[in-house]
C-alpha positions in Angstrom: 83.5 91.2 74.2 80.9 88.4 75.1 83.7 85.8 76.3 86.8 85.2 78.3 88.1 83.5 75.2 88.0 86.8 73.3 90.5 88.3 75.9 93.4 85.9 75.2 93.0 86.6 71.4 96.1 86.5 69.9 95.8 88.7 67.1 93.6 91.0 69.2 96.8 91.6 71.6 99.2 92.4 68.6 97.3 94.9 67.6 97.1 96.5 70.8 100.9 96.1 71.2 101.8 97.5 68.4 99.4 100.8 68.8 101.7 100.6 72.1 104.9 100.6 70.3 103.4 103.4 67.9 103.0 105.8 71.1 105.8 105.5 72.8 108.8 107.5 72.4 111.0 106.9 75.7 111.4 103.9 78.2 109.1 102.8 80.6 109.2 101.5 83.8 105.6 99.7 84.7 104.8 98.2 87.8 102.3 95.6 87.8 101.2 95.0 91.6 98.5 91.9 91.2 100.3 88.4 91.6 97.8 87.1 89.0 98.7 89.9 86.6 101.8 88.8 86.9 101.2 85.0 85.9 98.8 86.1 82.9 101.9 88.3 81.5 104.8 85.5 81.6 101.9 82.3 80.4 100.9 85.2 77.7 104.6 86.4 76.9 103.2 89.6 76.9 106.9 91.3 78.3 107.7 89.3 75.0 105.4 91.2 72.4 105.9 94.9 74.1 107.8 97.1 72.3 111.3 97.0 74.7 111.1 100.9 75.6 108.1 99.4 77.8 109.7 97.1 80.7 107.2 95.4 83.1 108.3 95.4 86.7 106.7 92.9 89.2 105.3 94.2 92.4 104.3 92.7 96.0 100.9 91.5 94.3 101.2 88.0 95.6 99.6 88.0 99.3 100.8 84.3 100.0 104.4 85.7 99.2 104.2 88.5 102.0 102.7 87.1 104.7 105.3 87.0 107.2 107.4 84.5 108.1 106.3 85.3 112.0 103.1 84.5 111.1 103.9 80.8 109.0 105.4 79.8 111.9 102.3 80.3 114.5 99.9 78.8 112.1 102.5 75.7 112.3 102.6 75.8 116.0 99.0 76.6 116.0 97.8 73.8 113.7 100.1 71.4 116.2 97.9 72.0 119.1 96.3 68.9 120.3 92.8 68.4 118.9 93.0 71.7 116.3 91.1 71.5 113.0 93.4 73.9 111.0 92.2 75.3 107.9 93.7 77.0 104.9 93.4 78.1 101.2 95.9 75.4 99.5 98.3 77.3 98.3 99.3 78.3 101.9 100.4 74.5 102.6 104.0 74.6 101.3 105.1 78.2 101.6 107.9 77.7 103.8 108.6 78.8 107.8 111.5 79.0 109.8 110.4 75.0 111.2 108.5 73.9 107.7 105.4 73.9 106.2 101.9 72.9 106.7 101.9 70.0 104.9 104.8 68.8 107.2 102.8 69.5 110.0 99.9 67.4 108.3 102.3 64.8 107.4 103.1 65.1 111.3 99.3 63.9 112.1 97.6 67.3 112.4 94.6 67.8 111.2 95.2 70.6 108.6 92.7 70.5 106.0 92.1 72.8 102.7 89.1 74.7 102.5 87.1 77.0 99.2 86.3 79.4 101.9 86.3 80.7 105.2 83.1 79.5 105.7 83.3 76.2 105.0 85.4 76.5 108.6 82.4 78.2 110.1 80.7 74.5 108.9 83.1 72.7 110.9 83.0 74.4 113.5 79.5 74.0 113.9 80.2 69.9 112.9 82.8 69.4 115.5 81.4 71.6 118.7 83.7 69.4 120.8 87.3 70.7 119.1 88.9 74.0 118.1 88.9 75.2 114.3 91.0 78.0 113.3 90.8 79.6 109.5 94.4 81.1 108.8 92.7 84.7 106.7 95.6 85.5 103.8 94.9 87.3 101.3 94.7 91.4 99.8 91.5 93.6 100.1 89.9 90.8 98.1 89.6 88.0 100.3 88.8 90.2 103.5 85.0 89.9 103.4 84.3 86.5 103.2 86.6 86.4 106.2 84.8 89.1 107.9 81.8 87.7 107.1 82.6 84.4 108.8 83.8 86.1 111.4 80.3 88.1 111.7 78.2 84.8 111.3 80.2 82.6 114.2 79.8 85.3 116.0 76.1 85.3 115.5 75.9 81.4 115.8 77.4 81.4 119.3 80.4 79.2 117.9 82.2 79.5 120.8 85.2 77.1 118.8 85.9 78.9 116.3 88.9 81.7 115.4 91.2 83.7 112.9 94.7 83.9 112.2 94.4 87.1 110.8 96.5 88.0 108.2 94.9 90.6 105.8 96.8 93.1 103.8 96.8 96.5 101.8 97.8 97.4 98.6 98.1 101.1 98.5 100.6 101.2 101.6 103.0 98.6 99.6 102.4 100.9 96.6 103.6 103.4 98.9 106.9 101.3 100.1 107.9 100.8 96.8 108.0 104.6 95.7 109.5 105.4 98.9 112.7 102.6 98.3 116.2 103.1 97.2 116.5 102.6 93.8 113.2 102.9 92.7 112.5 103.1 89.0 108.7 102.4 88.7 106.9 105.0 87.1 103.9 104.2 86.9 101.2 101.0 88.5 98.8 98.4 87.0 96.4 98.2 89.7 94.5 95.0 90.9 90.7 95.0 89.3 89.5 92.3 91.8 91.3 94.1 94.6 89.4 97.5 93.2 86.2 95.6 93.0 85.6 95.9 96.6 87.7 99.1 97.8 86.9 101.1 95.2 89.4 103.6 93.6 89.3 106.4 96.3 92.9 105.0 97.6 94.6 106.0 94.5 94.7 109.6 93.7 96.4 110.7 96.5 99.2 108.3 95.6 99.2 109.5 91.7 99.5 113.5 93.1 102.0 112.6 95.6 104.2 110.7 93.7 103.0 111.7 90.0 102.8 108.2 88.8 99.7 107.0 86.8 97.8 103.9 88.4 95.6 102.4 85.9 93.1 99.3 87.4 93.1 96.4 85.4 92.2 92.5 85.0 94.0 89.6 84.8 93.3 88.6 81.5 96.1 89.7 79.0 93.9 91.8 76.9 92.8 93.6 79.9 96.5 94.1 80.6 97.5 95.2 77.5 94.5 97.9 77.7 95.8 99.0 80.6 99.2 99.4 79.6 98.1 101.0 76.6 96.6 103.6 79.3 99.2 104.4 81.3 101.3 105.0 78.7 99.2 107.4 77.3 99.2 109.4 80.2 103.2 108.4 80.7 104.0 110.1 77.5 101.4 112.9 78.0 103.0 113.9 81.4 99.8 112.8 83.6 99.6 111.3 86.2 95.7 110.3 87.4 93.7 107.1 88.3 92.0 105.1 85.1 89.5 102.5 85.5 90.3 100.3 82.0 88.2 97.5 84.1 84.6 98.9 83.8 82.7 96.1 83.7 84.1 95.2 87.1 85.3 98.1 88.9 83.5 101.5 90.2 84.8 103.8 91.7 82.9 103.6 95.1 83.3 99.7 95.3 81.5 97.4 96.7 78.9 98.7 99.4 78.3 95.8 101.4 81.2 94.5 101.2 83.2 97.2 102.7 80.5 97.7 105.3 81.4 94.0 106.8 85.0 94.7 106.6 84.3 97.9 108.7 82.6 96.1 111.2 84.5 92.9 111.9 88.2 94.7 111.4 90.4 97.3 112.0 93.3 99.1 110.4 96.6 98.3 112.0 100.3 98.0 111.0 101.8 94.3 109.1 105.0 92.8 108.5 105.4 91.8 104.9 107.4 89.2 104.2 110.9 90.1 102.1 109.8 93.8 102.8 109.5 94.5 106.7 107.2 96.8 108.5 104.7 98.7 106.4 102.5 101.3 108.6 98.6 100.6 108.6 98.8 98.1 106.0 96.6 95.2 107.1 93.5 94.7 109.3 92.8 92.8 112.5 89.9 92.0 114.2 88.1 94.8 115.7 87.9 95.0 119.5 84.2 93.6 119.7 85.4 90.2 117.9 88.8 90.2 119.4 87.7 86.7 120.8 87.6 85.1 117.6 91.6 86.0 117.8 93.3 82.7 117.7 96.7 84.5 118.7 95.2 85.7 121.9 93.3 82.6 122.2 96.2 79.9 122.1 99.5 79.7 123.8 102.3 78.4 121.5 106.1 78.1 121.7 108.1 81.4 121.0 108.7 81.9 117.3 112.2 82.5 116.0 112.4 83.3 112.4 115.1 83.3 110.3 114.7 83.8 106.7 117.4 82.0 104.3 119.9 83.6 103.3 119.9 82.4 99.5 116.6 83.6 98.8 116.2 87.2 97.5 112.0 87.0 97.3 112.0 90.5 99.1 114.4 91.9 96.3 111.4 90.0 93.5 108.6 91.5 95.8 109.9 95.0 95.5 110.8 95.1 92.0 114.5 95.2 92.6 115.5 92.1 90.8 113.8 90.2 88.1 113.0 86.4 89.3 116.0 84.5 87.0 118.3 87.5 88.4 118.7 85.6 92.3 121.4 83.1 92.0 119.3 80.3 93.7 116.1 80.5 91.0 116.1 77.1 89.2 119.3 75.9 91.1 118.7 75.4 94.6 115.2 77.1 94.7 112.6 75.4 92.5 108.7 74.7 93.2 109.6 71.1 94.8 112.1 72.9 97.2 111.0 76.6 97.4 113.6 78.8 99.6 110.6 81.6 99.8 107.3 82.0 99.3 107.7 83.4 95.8 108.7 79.7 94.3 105.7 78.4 96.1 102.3 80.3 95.9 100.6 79.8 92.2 100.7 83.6 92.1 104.2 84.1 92.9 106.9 85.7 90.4 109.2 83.2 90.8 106.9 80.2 90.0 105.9 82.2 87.2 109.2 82.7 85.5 110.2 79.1 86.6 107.0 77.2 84.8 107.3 79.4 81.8 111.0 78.7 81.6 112.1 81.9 81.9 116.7 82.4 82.6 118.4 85.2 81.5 118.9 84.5 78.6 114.9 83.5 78.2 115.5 80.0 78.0 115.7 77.7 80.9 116.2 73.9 81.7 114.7 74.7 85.2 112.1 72.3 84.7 113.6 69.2 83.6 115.4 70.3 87.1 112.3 70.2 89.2 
């Protein structure tokens, strides 16, 4: 296929879901992890064309969604700090703390501004030598080296004024988390093709012997999808359980080189709090001790931090699969994009925003947005 139209061809992904409902002969519990998988499935109605012995589960894909509440609320007392140029990816602006969001802060009179990239803060930072610029670095494997790369080039510049909020985190470990829960049902993961495209496969085997679950990488459009859940279940109803790249024009299976040889120098391994999910072990990065400096944590002194999630929102039960978006109580009633309880009503990759834009209930219908 020559174009993206192709992969959203309609008649191309019914014939690929029915070959699917032609192999399978038991129910299936799928697990896609990628926030933007996620999205393509519910705007595609994929769920909705799969035979119903295949169920689609949806995973902690969505690195807005997890990125801990701890950490909101020191990028808003951070991007309070007299004279602070804050910057952010957008969708980071309204994903609610324990004391608001980021555009409240902005609305306050900070100076938080939206950037494409971490280096467009670099720019600033060189523009304004007089003031402070932080970059707040979200994001899976897949954003990680243009922020280690910023990193790396502020440090070469001498740009004394600039730092990170570091916020970085792994997918395998979550992959991990959610085997390892109560009540686990996933047997088997759609992996993340753009995450892949820098790491690499080399992560996933021992997770497919350890747990026998198939992990097939895949893109985000919905024929890749469906490819890939034709894959795994293949190997579900073959009784195998291996890594398959169905994202080759993408993906191999060392990843990318230079990529990973910046994230090796600017950070290290360490452990994260996920948001909804807790404490995973060694499942983000930080700065590595030679650019500890560019650390905005240890750089600035703000208030203490006390975090309280609310207790309506179930995002951590959505992030580990354990309830499907429409199944919280608050989803389209009290929490809806204009006035999100959790991250997963907010960020344009989150499950709940998904469901809620596509009109998804219960019952598959919804009013929820003549609500919003």
């Amino acid at each position: 296929m020559k174009h993206l139209s192709e992969y959203r061809d309609a008649e191309a992904m019914r014939r690929i879901a029915d070959h699917i409902g032609r192999l399978v002969t038991r129910r299936w519990a799928i697990m896609e992890v990628c926030g933007g998988q996620t999205h393509s499935i519910i705007r595609s109605g994929l769920d909705q064309i799969l035979p119903p012995e295949v169920e689609l589960i949806h995973g902690p894909g969505c690195p807005v969604c997890v990125t801990a509440l701890e950490t909101i609320d020191q990028a808003l007392g951070i991007a309070a700090l007299p004279g602070m140029i804050f910057c952010s990816y957008g969708d980071m602006l309204r994903v609610p703390g324990s004391r608001g969001d980021l555009l409240g802060v902005r609305a306050a009179g900070a100076d938080v501004r939206i950037v494409a990239s971490p280096l467009d803060a670099v720019a600033l930072a060189r523009q304004y030598p007089e003031r402070e610029v932080v970059f707040f670095a979200v994001g899976f494997e897949t954003t990680a080296p243009a922020s280690a790369m910023a990193v790396r080039l502020a440090a070469q510049s001498g740009l004394g004024n600039f730092s990170m909020l570091v916020s970085h985190v792994l997918v395998p470990p979550a992959i991990r988390v959610v085997m390892e829960s109560s009540g686990n049902r996933v047997q088997a993961f759609l992996a993340a093709g753009h995450v892949a495209s820098v790491m690499g496969t080399g992560d996933y085997p021992p997770l497919c012997r350890e747990f026998r679950v198939p992990i097939v990488v895949t893109g985000l459009l919905p024929l890749d999808i469906l490819e890939g859940i034709r894959r795994t279940v293949v190997q579900l109803e073959e009784g195998r359980h291996e890594v398959e790249n169905a994202y080759p024009r993408v993906v191999s299976e060392g990843g990318n080189a230079r990529a990973l040889a910046v994230i090796g120098e600017v950070f290290e391994v360490c452990d994260r709090t996920w948001r909804g999910i807790g404490p995973i072990p060694a499942s983000g990065w930080r700065l590595a001790p030679a650019y500890a400096s560019f650390d905005a944590l240890s750089r600035f002194s703000i208030d203490a931090v006390c975090s309280g999630e609310s207790l309506r929102c179930r995002s951590g039960d959505v992030l580990t699969g354990a309830i499907k978006p429409h199944q919280c109580p608050a989803f389209g009633r009290e929490c809806t994009p204009r006035t999100p309880l959790g991250a997963t009503m907010v960020s344009d990759e989150g499950a709940c925003a998904a469901y809620y834009h596509a009109g998804r209930s219960a019952d598959g219908l919804t009013a929820g947005r003549q609500q919003g």
